[in-house]
C-alpha positions, 0 to 999 in steps of 0.5 A, spaced: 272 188 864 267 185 859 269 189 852 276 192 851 274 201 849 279 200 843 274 194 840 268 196 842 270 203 838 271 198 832 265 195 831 261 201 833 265 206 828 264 200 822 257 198 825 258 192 826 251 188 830 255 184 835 253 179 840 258 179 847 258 172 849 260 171 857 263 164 859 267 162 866 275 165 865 279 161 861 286 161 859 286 158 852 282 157 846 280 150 847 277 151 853 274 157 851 271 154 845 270 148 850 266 152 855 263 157 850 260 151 847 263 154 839 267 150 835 275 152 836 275 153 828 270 159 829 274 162 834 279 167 830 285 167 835 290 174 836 297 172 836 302 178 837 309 178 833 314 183 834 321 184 830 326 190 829 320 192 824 316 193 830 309 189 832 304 186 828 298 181 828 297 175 825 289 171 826 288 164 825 283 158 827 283 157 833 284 150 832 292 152 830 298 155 830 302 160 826 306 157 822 312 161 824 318 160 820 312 160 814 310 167 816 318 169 817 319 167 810 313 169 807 314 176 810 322 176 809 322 178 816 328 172 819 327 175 827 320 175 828 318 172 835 313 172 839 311 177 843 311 175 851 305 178 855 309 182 859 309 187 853 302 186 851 300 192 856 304 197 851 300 194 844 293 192 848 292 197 853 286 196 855 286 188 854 288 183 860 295 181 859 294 175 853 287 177 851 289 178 845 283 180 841 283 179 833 282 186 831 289 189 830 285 196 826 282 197 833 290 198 835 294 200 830 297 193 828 299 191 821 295 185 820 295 179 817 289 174 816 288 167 815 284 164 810 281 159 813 276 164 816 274 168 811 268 163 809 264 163 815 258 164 817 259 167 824 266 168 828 268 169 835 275 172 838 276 175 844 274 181 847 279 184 852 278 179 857 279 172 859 271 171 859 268 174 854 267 172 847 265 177 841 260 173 836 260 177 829 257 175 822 262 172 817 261 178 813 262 183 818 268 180 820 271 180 813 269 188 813 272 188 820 280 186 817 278 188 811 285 192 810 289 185 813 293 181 808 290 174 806 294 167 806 295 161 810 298 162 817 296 157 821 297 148 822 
């Protein structure tokens, strides 16, 4: 795999000029932005949540981490939990198991976007895989979440 179906669809329907950028398999966002050679702050990471209410997506730096117990009270949403790659097949079905691209319109997730990213000039995420990264003009991804909601999410 290099594109998941579900993303490229995406870009495709919103016009979206895209770069497709290979790398050795990684299995975090570090190493990714270490062997891809971007900055980790420009990688927009995918972190699945779950809850009673159902599942949804939160996108932040790279460099950081979902301010959980923030989000819960922010979105008065006292259980939400990480979703475990054993359930990722359900939501990200054309994706490997903790690929978890950034685009949460592409899989009908309601998504939650971390301010951060919003001034840059160009931004990578996942592709569906472990080898691949997306590279967007900032513009394009801010049209590409541009039903998220906005807020600081990330540590």
């Amino acid at each position: 795999m290099t594109i998941a179906a579900s993303v490229r669809r995406t870009l495709d329907a919103h016009g979206i000029a895209y770069e497709l950028i290979p790398h050795p398999r990684t299995e975090t966002t570090l190493e990714t932005a270490r062997v891809a050679r971007v900055s980790e702050d420009h990688i927009a990471k995918g972190v699945l949540l779950k809850d009673s209410r159902g599942p949804l997506l939160v996108v932040v730096p790279g460099d950081r981490h979902v301010r959980l117990d923030h989000l819960r009270e922010v979105l008065q949403r006292s259980k939400l939990e990480l979703v475990g790659e054993a359930e990722m097949g359900s939501l990200l079905p054309d994706c490997a198991p903790g690929a978890v691209p950034a685009l949460g319109a592409a899989y009908g997730l309601e998504t939650w976007l971390d301010d951060s990213l919003l001034g840059l000039a160009h931004v990578y995420f996942e592709a569906g895989d472990h080898a691949h990264l997306v590279r967007v003009p900032g513009e394009a991804f801010r049209r590409l979440l541009g039903e998220a909601r906005h807020g600081a999410f990330g540590r």
